[in-house]
MIDOSE-1310 file (N, C-alpha, C; in nm, 2 decimals, decimal comma, always signed):
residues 219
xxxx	+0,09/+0,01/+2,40/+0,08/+0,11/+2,29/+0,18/+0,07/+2,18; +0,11/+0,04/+2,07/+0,24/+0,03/+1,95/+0,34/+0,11/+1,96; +0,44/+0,09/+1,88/+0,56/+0,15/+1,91/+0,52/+0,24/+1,75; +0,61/+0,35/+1,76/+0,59/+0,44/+1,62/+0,73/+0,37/+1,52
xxxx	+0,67/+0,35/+1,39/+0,77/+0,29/+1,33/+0,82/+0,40/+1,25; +0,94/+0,44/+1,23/+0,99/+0,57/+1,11/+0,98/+0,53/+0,97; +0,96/+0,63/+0,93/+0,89/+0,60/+0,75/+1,03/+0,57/+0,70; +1,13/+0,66/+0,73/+1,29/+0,63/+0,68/+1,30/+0,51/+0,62
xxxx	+1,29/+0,44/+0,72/+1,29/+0,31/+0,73/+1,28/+0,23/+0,58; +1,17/+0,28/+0,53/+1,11/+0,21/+0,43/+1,19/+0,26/+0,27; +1,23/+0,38/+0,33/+1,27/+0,45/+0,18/+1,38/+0,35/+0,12; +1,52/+0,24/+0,18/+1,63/+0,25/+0,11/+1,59/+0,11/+0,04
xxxx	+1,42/+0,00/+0,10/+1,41/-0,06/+0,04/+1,30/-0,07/-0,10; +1,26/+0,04/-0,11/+1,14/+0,09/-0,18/+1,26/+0,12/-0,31; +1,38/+0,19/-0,27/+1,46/+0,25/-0,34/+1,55/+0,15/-0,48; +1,59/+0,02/-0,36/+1,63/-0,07/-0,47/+1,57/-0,15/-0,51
xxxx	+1,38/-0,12/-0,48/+1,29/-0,18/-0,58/+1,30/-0,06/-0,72; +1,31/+0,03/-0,68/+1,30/+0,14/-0,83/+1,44/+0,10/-0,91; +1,54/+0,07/-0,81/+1,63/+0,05/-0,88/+1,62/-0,10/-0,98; +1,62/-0,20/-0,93/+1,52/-0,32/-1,01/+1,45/-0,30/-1,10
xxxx	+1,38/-0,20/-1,07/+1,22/-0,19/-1,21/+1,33/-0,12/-1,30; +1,43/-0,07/-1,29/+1,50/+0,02/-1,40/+1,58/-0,07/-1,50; +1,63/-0,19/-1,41/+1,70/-0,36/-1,50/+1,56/-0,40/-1,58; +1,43/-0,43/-1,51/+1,33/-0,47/-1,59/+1,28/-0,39/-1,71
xxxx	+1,32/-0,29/-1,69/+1,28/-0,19/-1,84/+1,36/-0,21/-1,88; +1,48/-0,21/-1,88/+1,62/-0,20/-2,03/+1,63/-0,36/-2,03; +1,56/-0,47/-1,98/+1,60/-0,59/-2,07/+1,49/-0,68/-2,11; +1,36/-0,61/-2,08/+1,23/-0,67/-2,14/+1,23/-0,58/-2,28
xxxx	+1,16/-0,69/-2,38/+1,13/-0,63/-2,50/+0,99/-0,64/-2,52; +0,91/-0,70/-2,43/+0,78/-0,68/-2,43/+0,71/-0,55/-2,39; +0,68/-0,47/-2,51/+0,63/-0,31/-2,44/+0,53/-0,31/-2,31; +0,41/-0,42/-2,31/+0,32/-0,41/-2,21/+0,42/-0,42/-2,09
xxxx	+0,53/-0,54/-2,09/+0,56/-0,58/-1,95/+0,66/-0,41/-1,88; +0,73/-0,35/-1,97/+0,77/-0,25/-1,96/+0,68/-0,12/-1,91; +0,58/-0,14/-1,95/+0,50/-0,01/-1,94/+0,41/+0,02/-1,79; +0,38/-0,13/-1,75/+0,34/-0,20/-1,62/+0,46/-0,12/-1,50
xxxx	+0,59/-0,20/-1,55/+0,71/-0,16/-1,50/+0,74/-0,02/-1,45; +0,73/+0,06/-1,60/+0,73/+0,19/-1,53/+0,61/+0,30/-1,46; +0,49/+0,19/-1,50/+0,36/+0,25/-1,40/+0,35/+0,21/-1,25; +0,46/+0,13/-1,22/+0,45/+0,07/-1,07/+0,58/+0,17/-1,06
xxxx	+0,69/+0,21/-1,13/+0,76/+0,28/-1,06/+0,69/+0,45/-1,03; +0,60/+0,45/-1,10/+0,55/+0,58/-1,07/+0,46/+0,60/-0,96; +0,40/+0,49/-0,93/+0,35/+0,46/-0,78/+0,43/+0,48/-0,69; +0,52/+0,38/-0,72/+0,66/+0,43/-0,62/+0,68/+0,62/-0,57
xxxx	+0,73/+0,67/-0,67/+0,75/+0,78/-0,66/+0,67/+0,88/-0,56; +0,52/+0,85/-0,59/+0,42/+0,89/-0,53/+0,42/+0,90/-0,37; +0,49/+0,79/-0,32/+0,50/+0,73/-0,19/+0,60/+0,87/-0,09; +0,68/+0,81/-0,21/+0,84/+0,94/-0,13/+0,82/+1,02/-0,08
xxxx	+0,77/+1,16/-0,10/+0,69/+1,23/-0,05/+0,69/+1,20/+0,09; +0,62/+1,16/+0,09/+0,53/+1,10/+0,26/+0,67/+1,01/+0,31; +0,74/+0,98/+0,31/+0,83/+0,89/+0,38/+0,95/+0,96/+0,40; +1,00/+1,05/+0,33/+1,12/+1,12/+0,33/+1,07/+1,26/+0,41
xxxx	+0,97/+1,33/+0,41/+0,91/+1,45/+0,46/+0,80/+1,45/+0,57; +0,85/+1,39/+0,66/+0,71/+1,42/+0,75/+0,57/+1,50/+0,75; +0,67/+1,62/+0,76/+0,54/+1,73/+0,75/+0,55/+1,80/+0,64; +0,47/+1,71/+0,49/+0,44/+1,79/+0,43/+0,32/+1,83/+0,36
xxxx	+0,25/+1,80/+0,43/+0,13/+1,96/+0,47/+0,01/+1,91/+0,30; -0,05/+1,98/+0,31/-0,13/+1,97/+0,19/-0,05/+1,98/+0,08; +0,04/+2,04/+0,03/+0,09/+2,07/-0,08/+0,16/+1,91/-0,09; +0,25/+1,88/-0,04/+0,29/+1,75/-0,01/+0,18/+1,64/-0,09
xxxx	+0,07/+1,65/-0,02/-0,02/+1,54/-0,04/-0,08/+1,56/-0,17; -0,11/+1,68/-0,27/-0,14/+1,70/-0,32/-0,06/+1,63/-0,45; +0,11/+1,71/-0,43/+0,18/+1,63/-0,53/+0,17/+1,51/-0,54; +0,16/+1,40/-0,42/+0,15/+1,24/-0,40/+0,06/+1,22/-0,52
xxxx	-0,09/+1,25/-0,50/-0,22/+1,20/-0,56/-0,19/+1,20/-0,72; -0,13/+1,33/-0,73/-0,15/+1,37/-0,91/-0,07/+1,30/-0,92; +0,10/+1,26/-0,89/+0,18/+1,19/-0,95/+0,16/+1,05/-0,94; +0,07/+1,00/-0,85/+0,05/+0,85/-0,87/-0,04/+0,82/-0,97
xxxx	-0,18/+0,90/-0,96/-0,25/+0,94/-1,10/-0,19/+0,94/-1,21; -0,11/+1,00/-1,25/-0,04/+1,03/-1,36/-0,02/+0,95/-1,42; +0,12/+0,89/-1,30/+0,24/+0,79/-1,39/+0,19/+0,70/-1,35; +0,14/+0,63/-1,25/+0,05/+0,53/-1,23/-0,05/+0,48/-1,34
xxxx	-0,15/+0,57/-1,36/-0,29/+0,49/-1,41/-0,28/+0,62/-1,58; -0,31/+0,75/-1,52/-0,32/+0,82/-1,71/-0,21/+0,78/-1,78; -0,11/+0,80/-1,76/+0,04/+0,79/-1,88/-0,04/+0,66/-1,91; +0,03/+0,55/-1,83/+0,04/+0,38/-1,90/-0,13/+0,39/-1,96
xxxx	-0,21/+0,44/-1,93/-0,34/+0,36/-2,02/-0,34/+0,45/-2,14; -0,27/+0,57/-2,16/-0,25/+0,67/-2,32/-0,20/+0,54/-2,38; -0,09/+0,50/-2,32/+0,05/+0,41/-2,34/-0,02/+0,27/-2,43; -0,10/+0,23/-2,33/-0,12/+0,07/-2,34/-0,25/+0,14/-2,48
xxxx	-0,33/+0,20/-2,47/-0,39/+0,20/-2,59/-0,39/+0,23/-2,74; -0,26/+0,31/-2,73/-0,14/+0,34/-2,84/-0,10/+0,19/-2,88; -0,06/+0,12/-2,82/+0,03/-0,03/-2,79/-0,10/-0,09/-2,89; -0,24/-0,10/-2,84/-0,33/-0,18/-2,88/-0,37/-0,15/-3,03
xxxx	-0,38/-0,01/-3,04/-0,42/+0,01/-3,17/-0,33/+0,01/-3,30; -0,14/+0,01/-3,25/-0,05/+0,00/-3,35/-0,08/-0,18/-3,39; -0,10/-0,24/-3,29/-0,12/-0,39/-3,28/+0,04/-0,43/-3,32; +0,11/-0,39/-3,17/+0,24/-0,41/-3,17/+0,29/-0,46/-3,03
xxxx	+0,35/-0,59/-3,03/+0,39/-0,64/-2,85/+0,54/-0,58/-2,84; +0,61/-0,59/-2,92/+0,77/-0,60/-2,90/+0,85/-0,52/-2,95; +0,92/-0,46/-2,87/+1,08/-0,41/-2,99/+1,16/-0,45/-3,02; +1,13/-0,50/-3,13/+1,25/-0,65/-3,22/+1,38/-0,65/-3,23
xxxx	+1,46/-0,50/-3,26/+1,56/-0,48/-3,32/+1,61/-0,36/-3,20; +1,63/-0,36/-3,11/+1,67/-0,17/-3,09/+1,82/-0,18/-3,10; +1,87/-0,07/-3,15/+1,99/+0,01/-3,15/+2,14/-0,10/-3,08; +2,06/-0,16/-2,96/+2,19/-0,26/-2,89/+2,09/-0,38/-2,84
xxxx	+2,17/-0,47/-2,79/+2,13/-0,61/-2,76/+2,07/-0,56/-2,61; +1,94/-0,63/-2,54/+1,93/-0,62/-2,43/+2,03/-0,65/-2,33; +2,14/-0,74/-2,35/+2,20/-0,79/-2,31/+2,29/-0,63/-2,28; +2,36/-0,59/-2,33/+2,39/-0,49/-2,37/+2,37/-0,38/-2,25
xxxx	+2,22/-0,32/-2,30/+2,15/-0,23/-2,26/+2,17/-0,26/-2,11; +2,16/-0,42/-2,03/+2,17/-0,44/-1,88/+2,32/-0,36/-1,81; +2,43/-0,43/-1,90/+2,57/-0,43/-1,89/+2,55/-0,24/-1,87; +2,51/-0,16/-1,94/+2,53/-0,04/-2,00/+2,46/+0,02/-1,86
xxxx	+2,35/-0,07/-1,79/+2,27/+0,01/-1,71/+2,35/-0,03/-1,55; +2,40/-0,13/-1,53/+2,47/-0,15/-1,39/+2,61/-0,10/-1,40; +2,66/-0,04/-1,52/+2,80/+0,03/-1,51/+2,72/+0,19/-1,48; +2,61/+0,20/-1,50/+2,54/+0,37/-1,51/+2,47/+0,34/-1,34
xxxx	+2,47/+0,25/-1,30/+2,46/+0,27/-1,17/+2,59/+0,26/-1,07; +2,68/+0,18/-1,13/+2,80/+0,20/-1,00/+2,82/+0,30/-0,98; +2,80/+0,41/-1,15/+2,92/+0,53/-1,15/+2,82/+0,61/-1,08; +2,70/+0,60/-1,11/+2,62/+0,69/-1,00/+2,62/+0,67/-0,87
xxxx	+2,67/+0,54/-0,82/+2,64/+0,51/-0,68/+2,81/+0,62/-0,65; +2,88/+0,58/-0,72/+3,04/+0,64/-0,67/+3,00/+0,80/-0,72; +2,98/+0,80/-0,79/+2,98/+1,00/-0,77/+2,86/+1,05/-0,68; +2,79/+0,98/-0,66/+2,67/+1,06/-0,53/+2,77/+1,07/-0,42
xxxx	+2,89/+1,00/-0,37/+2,91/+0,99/-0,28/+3,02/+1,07/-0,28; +3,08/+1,17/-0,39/+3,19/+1,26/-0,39/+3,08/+1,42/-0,34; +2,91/+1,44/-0,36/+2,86/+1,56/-0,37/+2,85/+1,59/-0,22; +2,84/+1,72/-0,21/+2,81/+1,79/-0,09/+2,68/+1,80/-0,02
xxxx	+2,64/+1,67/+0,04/+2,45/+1,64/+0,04/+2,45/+1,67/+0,19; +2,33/+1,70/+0,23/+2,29/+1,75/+0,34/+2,33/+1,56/+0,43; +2,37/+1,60/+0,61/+2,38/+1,51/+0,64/+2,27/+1,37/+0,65; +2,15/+1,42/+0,63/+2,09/+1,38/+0,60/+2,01/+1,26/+0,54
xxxx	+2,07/+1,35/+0,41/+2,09/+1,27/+0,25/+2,18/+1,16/+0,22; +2,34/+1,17/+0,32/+2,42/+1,17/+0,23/+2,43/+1,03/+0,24; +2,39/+0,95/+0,37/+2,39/+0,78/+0,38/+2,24/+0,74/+0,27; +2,15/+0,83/+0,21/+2,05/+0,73/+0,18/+2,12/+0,71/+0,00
xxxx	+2,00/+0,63/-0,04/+2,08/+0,56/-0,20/+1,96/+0,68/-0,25; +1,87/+0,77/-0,23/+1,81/+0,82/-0,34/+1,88/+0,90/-0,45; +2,00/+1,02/-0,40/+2,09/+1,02/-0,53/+2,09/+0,94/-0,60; +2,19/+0,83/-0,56/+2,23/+0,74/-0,63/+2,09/+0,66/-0,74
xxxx	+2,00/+0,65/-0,65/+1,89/+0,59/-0,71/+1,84/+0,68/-0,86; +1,83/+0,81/-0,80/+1,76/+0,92/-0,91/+1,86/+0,92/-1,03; +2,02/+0,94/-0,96/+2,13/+0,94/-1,12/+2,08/+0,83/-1,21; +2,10/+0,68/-1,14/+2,08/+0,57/-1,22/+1,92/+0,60/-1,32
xxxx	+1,82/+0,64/-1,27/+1,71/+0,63/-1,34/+1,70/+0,71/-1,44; +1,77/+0,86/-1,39/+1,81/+0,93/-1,54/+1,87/+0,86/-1,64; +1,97/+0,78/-1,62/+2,06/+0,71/-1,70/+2,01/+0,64/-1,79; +1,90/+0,51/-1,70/+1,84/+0,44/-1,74/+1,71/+0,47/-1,87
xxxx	+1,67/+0,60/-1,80/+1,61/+0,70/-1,95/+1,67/+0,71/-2,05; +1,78/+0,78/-2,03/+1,85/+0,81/-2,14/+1,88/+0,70/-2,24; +1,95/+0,57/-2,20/+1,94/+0,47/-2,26/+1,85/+0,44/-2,32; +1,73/+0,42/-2,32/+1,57/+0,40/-2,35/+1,57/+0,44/-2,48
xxxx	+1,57/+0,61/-2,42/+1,56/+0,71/-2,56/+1,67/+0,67/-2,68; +1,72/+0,64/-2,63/+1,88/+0,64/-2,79/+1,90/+0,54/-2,82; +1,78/+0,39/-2,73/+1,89/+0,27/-2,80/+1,74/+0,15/-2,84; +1,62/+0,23/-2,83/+1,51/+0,20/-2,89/+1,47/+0,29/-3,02
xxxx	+1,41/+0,17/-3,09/+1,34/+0,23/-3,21/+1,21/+0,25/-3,21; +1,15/+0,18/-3,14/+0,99/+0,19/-3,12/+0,93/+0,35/-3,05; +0,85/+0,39/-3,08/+0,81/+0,53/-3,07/+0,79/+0,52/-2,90; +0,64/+0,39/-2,89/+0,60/+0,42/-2,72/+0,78/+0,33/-2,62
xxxx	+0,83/+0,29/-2,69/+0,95/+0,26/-2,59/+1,06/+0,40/-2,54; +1,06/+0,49/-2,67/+1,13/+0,60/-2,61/+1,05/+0,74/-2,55; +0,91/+0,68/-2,53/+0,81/+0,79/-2,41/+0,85/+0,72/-2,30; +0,83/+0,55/-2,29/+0,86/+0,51/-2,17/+1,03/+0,55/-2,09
xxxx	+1,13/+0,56/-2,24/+1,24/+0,60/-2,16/+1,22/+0,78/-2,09; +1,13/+0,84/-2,19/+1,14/+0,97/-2,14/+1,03/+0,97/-2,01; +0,96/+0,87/-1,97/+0,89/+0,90/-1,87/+1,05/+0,85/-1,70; +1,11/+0,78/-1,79/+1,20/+0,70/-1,66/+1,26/+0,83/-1,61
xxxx	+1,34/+0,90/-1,73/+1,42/+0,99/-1,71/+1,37/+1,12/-1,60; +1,24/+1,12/-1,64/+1,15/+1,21/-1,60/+1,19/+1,19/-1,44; +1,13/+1,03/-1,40/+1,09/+1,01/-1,23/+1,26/+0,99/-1,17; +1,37/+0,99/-1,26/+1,50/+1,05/-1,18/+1,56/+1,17/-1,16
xxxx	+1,42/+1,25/-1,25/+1,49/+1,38/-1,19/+1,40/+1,41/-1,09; +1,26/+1,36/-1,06/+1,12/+1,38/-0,99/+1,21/+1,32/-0,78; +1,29/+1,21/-0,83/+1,36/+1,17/-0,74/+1,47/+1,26/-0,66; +1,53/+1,34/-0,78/+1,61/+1,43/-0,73/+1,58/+1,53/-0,69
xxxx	+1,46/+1,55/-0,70/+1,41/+1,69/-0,66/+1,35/+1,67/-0,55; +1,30/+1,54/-0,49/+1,24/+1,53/-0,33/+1,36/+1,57/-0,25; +1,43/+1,59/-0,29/+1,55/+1,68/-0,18/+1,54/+1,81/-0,18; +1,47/+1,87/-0,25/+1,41/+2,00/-0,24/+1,29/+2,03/-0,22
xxxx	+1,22/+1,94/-0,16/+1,06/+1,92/-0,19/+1,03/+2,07/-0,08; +1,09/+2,09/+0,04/+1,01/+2,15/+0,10/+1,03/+2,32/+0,06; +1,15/+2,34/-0,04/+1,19/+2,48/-0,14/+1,13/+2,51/-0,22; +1,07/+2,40/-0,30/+1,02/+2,45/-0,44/+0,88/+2,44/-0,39
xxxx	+0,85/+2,54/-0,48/+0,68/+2,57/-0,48/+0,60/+2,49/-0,60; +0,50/+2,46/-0,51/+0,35/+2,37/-0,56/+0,35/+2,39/-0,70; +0,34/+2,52/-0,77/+0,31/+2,54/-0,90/+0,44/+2,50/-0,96; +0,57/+2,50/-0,95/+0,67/+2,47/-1,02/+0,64/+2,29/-1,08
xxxx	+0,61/+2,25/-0,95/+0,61/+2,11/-0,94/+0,51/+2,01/-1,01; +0,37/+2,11/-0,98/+0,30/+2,05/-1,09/+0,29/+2,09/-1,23; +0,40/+2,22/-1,31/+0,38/+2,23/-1,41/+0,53/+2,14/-1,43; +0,61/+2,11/-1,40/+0,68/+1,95/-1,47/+0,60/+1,85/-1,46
xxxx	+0,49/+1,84/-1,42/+0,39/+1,69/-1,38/+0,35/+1,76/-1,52; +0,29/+1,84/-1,59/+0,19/+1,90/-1,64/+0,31/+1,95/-1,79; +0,37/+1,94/-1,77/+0,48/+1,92/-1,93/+0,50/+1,75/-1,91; +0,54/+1,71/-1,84/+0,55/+1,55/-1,88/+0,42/+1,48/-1,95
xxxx	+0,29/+1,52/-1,90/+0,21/+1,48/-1,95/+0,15/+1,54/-2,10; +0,21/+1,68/-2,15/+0,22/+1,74/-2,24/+0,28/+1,67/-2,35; +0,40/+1,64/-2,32/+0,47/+1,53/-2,40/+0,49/+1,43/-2,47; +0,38/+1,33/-2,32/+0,40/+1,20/-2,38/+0,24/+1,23/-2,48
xxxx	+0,13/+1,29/-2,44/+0,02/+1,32/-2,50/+0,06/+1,34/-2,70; +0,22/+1,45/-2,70/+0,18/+1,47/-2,80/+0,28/+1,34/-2,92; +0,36/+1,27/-2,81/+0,38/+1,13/-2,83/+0,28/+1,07/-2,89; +0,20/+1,06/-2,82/+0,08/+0,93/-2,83/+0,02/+0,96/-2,96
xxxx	+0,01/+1,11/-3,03/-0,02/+1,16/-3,15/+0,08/+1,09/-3,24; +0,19/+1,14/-3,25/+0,29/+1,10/-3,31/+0,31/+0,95/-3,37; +0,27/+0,90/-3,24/+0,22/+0,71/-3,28/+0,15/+0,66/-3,38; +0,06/+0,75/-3,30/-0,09/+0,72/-3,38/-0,07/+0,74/-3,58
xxxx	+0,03/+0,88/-3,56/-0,02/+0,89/-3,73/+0,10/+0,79/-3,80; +0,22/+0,75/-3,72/+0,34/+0,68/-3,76/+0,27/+0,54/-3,81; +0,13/+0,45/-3,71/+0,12/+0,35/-3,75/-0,04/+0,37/-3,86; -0,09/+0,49/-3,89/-0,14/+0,49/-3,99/-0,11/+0,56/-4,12
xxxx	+0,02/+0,55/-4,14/+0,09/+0,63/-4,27/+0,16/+0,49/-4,28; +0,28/+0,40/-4,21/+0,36/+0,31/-4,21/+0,35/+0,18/-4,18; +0,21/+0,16/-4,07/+0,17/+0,09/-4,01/+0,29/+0,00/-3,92; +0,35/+0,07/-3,85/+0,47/+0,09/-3,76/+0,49/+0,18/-3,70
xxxx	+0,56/+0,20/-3,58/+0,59/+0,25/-3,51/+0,73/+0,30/-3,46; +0,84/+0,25/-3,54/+0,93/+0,33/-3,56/+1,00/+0,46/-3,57; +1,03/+0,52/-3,47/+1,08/+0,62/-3,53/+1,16/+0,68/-3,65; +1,21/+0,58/-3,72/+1,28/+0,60/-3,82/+1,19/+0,64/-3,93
xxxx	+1,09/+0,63/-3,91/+0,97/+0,73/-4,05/+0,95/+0,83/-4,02; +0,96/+0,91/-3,90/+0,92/+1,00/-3,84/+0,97/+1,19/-3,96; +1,12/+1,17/-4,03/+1,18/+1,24/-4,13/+1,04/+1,25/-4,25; +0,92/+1,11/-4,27/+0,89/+1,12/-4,39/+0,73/+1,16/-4,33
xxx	+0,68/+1,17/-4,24/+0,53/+1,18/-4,23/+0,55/+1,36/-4,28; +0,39/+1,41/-4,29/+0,43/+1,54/-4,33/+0,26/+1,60/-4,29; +0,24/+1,72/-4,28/+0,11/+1,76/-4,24/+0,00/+1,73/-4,31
């Protein structure tokens, strides 16, 4: 008889693949390679669920589907068609040097790895890196947002920031209720939707995508 393998198992290396895909966003300036990036990390996300929670029941499985859906396959193809019709690959100029942005994102992970390990986590919790994992991804959003100029690069930071708090909250997966959960799935996608608008009229008023025109468009 096979032997039963524990899902645990899988979570701490799945974890420093999210953590990876979070270096690959802050130092690629290619939007597609980025967008890919954070559509595989939203696959990711999808998984947890099932690996960290045994039994969790329909409701469990329900969140898995929509969030792999989501951030997986609907966000990136809003994302990548926005991308196609600005007829834009790169973000040329943002706010700081990629180089930068790396340096900015592994000092936002040490300090996350050292403060997860001052909180009061269930015994459970407290050996795995998903804290640590979820701080850094927040981080790694926030950066996104404030140190890009391009419109779909700071959805992509607000989608990152999103799946570190999505992270942080599998520690309460089996407390919070279904409807809470899918209306954060269901405002994220509100969001970036009214992003993708936003895009759209930035690159037919400026024919860019900049946020820095965003002061001059008007109804």
């Amino acid at each position: 008889m096979a032997e039963f393998v524990d899902p645990l198992l899988f979570v701490e290396p799945l974890l420093i693949l999210v953590l990876a895909i979070n270096f690959v966003a802050l130092g690629a300036s290619r939007i597609r390679t980025v967008i890919n990036a954070v559509a595989f990390q939203g696959v990711l996300l999808g998984v947890f669920p099932f690996l960290i929670h045994s039994e969790i029941g329909l409701r469990g499985v329900v969140l898995m589907a929509i969030t792999m859906a989501l951030k997986g396959y609907g966000i990136p193809w809003y994302l990548l068609r926005a991308m196609r019709t600005a007829e834009i690959q790169h973000e040329d100029k943002p706010v700081i040097s990629y180089m930068a942005s790396l340096l900015l994102g592994a000092v936002g992970t040490g300090l996350a790895m050292e403060f997860s390990s001052t909180l009061p986590l269930h015994e459970d919790h407290s050996h795995m890196l998903l804290v640590p994992a979820s701080l850094a991804t927040v981080w790694t959003g926030f950066l996104m947002l404030t140190t890009r100029h391009k419109a779909i690069m700071q959805v992509l930071g607000y989608l990152m920031l999103e799946n570190g708090i999505f992270l942080f909250g599998l520690l309460l997966l089996e407390d919070l209720p279904l409807l809470v959960e899918l209306g954060v799935l269901l405002d994220l996608f509100t969001g970036v939707f009214v992003m993708v608008i936003i895009i759209h009229h930035l690159n037919r008023e400026f024919s860019s995508m900049s946020t820095e025109h965003l002061s001059a468009l008007k109804e």
